[in-house]
PyMOL Python script that loads the backbone (N, CA, C, O; Angstrom):
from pymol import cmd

cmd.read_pdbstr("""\
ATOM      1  N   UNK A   1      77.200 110.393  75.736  1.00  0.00           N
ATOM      2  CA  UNK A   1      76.295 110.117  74.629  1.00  0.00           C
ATOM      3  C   UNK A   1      77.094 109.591  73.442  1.00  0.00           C
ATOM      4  O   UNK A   1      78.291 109.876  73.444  1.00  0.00           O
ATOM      5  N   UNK A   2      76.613 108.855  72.411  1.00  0.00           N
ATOM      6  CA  UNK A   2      77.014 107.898  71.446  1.00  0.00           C
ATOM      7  C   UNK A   2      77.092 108.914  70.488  1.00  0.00           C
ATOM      8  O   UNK A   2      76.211 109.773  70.515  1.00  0.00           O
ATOM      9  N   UNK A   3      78.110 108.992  69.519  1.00  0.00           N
ATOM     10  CA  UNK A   3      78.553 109.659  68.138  1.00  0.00           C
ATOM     11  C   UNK A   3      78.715 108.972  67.120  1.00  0.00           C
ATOM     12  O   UNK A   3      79.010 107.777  67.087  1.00  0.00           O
ATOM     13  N   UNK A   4      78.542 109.653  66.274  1.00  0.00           N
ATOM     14  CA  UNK A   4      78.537 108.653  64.696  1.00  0.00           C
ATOM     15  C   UNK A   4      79.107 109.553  63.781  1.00  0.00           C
ATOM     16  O   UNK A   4      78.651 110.685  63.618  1.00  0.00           O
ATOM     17  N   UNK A   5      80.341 108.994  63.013  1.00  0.00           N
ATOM     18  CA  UNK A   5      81.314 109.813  62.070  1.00  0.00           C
ATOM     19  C   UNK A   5      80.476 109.466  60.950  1.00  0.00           C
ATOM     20  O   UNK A   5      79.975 108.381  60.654  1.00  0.00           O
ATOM     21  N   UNK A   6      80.419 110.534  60.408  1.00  0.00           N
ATOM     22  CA  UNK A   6      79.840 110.497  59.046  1.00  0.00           C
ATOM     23  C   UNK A   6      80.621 110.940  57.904  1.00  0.00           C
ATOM     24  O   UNK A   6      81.172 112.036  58.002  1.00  0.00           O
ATOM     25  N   UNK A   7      80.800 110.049  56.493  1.00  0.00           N
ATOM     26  CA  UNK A   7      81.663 110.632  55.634  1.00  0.00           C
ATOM     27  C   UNK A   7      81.332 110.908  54.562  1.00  0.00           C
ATOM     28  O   UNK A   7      80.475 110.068  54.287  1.00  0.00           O
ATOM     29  N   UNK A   8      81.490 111.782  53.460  1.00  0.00           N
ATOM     30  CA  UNK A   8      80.783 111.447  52.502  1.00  0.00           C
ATOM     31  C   UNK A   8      81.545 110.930  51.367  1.00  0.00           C
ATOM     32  O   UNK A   8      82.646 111.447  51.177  1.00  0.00           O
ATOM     33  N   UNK A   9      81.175 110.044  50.614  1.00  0.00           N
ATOM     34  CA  UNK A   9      81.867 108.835  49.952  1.00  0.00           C
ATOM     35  C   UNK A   9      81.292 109.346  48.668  1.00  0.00           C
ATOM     36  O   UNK A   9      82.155 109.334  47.790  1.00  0.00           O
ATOM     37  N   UNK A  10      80.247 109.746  48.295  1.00  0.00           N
ATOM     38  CA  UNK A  10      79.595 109.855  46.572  1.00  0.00           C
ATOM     39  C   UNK A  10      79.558 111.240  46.367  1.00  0.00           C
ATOM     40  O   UNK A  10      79.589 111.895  47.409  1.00  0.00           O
ATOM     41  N   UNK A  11      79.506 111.808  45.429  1.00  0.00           N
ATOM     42  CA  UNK A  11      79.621 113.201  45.543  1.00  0.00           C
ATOM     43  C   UNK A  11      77.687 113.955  44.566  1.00  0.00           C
ATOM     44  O   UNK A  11      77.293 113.780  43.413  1.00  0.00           O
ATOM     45  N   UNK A  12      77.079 114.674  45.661  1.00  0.00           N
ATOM     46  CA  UNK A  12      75.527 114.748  45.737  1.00  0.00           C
ATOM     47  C   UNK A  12      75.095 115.320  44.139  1.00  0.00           C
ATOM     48  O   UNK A  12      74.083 115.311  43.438  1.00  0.00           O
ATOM     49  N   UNK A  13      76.329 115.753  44.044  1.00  0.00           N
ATOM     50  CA  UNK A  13      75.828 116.786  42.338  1.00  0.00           C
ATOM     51  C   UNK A  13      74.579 116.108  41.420  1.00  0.00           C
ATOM     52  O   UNK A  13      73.694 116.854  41.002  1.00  0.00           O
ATOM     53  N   UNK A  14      74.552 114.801  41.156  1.00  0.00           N
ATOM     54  CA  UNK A  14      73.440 114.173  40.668  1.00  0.00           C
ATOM     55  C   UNK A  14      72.361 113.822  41.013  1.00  0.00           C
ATOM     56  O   UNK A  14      71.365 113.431  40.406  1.00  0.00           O
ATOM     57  N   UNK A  15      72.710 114.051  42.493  1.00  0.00           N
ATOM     58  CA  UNK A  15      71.013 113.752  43.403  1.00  0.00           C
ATOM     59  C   UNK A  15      70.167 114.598  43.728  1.00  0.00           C
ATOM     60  O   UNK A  15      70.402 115.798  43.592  1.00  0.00           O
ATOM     61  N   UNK A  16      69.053 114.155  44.205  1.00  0.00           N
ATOM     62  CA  UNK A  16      67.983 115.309  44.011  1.00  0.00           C
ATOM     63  C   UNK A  16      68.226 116.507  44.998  1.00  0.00           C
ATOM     64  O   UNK A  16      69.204 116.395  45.737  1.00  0.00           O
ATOM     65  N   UNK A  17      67.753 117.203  45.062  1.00  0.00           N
ATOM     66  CA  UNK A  17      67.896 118.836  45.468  1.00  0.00           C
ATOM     67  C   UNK A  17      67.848 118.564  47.006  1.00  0.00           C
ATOM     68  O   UNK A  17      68.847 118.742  47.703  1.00  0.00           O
ATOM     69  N   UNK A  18      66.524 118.078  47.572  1.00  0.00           N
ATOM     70  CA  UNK A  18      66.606 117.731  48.457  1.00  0.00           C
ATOM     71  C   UNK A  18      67.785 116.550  49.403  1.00  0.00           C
ATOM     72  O   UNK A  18      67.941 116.757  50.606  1.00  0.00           O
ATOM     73  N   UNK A  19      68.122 116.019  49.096  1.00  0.00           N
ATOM     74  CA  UNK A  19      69.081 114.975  49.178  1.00  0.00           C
ATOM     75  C   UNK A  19      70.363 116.064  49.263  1.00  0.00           C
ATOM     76  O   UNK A  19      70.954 116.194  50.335  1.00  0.00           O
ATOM     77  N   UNK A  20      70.664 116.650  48.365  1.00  0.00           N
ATOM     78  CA  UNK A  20      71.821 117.881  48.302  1.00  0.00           C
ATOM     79  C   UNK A  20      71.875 118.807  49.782  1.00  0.00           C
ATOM     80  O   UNK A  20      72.861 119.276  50.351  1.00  0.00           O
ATOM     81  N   UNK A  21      70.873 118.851  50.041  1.00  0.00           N
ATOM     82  CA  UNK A  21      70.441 120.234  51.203  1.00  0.00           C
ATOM     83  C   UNK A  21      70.524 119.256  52.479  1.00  0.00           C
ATOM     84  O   UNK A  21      70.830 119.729  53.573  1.00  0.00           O
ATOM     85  N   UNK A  22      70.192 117.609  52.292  1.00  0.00           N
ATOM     86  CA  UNK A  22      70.796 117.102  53.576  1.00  0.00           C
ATOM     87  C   UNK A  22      71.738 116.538  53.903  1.00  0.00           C
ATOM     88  O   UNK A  22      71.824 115.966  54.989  1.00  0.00           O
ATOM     89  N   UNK A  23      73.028 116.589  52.678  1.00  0.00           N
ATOM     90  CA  UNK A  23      73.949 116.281  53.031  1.00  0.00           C
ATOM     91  C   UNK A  23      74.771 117.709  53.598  1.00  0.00           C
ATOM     92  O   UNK A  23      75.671 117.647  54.435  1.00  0.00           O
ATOM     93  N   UNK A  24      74.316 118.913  53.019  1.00  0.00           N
ATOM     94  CA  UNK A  24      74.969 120.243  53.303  1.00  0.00           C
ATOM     95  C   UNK A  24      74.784 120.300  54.796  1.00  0.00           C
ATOM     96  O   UNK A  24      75.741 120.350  55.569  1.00  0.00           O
ATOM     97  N   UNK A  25      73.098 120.289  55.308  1.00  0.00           N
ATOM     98  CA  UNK A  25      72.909 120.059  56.907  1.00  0.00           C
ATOM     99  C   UNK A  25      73.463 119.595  57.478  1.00  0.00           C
ATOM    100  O   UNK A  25      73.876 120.156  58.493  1.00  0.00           O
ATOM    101  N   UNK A  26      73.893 118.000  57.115  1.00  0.00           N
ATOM    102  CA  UNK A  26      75.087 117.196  58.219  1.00  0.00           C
ATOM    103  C   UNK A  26      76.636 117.579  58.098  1.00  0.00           C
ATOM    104  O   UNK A  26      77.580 116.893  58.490  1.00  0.00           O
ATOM    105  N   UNK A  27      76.679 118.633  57.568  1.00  0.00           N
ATOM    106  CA  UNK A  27      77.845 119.464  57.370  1.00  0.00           C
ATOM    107  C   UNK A  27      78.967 119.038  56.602  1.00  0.00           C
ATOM    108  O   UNK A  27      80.142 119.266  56.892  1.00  0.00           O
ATOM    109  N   UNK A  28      78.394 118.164  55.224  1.00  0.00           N
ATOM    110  CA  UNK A  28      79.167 117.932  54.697  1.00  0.00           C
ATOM    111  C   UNK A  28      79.608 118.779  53.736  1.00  0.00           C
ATOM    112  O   UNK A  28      78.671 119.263  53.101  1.00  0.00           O
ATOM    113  N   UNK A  29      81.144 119.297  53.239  1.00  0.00           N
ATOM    114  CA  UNK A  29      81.069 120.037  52.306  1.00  0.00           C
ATOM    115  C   UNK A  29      81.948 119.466  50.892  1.00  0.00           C
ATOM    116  O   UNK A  29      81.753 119.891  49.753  1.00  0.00           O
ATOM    117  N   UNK A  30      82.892 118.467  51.253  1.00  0.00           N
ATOM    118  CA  UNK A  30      83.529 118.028  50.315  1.00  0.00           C
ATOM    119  C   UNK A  30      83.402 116.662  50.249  1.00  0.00           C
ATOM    120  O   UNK A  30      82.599 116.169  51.041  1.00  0.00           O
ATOM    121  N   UNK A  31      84.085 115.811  49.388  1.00  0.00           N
ATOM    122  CA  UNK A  31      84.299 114.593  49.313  1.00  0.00           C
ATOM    123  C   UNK A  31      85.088 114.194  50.244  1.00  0.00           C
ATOM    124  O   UNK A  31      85.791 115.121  50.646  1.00  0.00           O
ATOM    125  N   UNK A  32      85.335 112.910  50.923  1.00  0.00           N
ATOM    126  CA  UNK A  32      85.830 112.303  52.195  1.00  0.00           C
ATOM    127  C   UNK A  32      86.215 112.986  53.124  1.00  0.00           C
ATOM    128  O   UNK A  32      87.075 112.460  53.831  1.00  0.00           O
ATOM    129  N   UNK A  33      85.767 114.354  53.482  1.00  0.00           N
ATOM    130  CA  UNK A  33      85.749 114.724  54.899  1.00  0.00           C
ATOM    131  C   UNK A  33      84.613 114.196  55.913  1.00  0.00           C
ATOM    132  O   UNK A  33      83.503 113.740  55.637  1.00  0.00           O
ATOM    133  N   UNK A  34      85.141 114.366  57.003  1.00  0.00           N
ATOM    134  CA  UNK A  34      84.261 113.492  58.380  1.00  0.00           C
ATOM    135  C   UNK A  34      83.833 114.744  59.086  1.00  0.00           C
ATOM    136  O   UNK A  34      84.546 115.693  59.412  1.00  0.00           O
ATOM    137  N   UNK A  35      82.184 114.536  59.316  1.00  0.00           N
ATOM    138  CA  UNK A  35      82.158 115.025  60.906  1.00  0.00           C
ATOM    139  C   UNK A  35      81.495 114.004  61.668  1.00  0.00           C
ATOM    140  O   UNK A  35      80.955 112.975  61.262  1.00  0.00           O
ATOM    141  N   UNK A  36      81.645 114.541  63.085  1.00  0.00           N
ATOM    142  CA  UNK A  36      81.014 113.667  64.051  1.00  0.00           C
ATOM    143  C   UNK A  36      79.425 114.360  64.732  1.00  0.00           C
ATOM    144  O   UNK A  36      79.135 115.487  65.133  1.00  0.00           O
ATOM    145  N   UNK A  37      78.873 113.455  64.652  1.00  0.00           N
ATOM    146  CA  UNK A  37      77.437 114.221  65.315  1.00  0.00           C
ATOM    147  C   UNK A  37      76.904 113.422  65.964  1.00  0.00           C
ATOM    148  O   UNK A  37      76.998 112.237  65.646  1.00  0.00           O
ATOM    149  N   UNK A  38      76.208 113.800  67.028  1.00  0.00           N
ATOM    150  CA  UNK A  38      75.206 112.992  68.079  1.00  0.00           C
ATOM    151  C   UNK A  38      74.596 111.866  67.568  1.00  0.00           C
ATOM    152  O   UNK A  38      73.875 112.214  66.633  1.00  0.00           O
ATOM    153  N   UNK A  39      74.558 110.804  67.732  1.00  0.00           N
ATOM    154  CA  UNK A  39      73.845 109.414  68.017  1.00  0.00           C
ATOM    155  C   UNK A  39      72.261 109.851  68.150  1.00  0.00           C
ATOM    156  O   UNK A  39      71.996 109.716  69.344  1.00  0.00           O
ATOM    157  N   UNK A  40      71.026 110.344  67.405  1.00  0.00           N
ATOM    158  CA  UNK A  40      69.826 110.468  67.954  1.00  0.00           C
ATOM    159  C   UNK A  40      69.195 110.346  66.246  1.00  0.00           C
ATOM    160  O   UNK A  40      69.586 110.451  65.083  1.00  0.00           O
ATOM    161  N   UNK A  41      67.812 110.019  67.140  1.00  0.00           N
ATOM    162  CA  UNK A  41      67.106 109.997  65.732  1.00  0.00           C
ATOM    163  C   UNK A  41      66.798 111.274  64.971  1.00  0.00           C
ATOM    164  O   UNK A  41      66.198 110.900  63.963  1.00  0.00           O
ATOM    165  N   UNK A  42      66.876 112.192  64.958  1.00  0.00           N
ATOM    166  CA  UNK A  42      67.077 112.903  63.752  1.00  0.00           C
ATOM    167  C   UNK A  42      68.311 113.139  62.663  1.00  0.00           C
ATOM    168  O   UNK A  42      68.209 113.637  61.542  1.00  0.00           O
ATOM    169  N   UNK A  43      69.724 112.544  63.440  1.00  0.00           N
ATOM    170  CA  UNK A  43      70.340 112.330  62.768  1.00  0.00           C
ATOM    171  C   UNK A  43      70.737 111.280  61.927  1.00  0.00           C
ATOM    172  O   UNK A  43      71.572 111.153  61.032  1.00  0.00           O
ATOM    173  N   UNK A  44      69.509 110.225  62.722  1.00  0.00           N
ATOM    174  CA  UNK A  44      69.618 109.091  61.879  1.00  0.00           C
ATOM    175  C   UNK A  44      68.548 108.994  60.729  1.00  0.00           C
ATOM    176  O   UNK A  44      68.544 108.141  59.841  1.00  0.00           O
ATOM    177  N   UNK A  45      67.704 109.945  60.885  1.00  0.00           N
ATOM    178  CA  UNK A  45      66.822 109.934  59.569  1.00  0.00           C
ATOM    179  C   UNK A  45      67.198 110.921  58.453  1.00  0.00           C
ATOM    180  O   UNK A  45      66.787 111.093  57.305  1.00  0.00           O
ATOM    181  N   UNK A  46      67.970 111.403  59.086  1.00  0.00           N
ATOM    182  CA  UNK A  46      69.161 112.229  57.657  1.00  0.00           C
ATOM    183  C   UNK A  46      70.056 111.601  57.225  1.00  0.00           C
ATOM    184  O   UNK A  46      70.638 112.068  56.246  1.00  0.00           O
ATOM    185  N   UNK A  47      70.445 110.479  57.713  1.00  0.00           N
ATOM    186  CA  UNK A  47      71.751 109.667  57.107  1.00  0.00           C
ATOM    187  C   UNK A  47      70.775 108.824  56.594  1.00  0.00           C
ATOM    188  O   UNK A  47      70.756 109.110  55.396  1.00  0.00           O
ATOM    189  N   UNK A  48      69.967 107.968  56.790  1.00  0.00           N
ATOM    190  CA  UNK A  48      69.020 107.108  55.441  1.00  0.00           C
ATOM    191  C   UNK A  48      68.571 107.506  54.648  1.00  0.00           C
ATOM    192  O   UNK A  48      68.250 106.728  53.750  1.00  0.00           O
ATOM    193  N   UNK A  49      68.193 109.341  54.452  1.00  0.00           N
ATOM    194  CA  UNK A  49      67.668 110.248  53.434  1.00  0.00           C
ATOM    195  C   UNK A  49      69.100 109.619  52.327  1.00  0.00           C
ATOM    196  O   UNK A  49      69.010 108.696  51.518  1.00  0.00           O
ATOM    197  N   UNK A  50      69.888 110.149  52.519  1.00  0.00           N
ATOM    198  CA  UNK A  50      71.551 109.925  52.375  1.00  0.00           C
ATOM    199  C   UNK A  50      72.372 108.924  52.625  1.00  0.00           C
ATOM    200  O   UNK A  50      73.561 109.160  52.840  1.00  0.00           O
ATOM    201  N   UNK A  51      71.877 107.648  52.640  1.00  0.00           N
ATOM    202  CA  UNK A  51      72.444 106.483  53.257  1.00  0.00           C
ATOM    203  C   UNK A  51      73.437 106.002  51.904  1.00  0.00           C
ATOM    204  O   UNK A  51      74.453 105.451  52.328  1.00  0.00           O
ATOM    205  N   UNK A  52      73.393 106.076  50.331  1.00  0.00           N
ATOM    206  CA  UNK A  52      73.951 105.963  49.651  1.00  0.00           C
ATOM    207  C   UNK A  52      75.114 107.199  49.000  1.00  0.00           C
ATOM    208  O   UNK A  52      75.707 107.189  47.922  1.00  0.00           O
ATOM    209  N   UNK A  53      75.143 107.999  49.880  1.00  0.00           N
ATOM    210  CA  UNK A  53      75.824 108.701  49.769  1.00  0.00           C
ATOM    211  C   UNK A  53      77.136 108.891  50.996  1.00  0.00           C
ATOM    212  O   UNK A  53      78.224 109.448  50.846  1.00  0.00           O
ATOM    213  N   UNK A  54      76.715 108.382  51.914  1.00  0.00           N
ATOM    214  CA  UNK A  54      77.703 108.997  53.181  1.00  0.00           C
ATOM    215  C   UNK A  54      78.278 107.194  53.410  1.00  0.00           C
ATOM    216  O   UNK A  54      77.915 106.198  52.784  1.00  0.00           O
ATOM    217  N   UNK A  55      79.028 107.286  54.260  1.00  0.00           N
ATOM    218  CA  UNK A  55      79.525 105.924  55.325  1.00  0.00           C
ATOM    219  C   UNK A  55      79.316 106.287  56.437  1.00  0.00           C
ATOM    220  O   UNK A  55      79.457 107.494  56.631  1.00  0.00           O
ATOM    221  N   UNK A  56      78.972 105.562  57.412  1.00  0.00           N
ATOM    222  CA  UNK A  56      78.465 105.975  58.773  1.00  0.00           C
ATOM    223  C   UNK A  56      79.259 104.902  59.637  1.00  0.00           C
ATOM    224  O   UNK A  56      79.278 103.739  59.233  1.00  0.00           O
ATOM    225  N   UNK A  57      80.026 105.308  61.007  1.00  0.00           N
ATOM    226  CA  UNK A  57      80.593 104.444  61.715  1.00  0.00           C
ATOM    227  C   UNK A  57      80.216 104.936  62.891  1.00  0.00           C
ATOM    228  O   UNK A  57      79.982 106.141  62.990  1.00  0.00           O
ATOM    229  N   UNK A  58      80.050 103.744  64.403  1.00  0.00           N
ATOM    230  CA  UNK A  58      79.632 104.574  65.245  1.00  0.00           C
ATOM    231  C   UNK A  58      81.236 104.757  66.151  1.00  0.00           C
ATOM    232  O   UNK A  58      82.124 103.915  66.014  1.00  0.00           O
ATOM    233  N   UNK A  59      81.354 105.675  66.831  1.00  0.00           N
ATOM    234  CA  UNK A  59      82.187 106.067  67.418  1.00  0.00           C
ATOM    235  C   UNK A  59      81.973 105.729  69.076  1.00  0.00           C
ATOM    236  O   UNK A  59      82.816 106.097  69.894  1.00  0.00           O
TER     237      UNK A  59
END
""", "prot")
cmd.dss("prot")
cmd.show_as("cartoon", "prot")
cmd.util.cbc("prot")
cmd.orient("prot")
């Protein structure tokens, strides 16, 4: 199955609450750390919630 590194590049403190709680879900906790998560659509409708916040590459 297909993976997609996700990073987070902006830091959420100014964005809305919600937006905050889905970058925490995709397990982000700091600035430019990576994780990798499954290729599927729910993870892809959390990274466009967050699309100006993260970088996304597929793996």
């Amino acid at each position: 199955m297909a993976k997609l590194k996700i990073t987070l590049v902006k830091s959420p403190i100014g964005a809305i609450p919600k937006q905050r709680a889905t970058v925490e879900a995709l397990g982000l906790r700091k600035l430019n750390k990576t994780v990798e998560m499954p290729d599927n659509n729910a993870v892809r409708g959390m990274i466009w919630h967050v699309r100006h916040l993260v970088k996304v590459e597929e793996v």
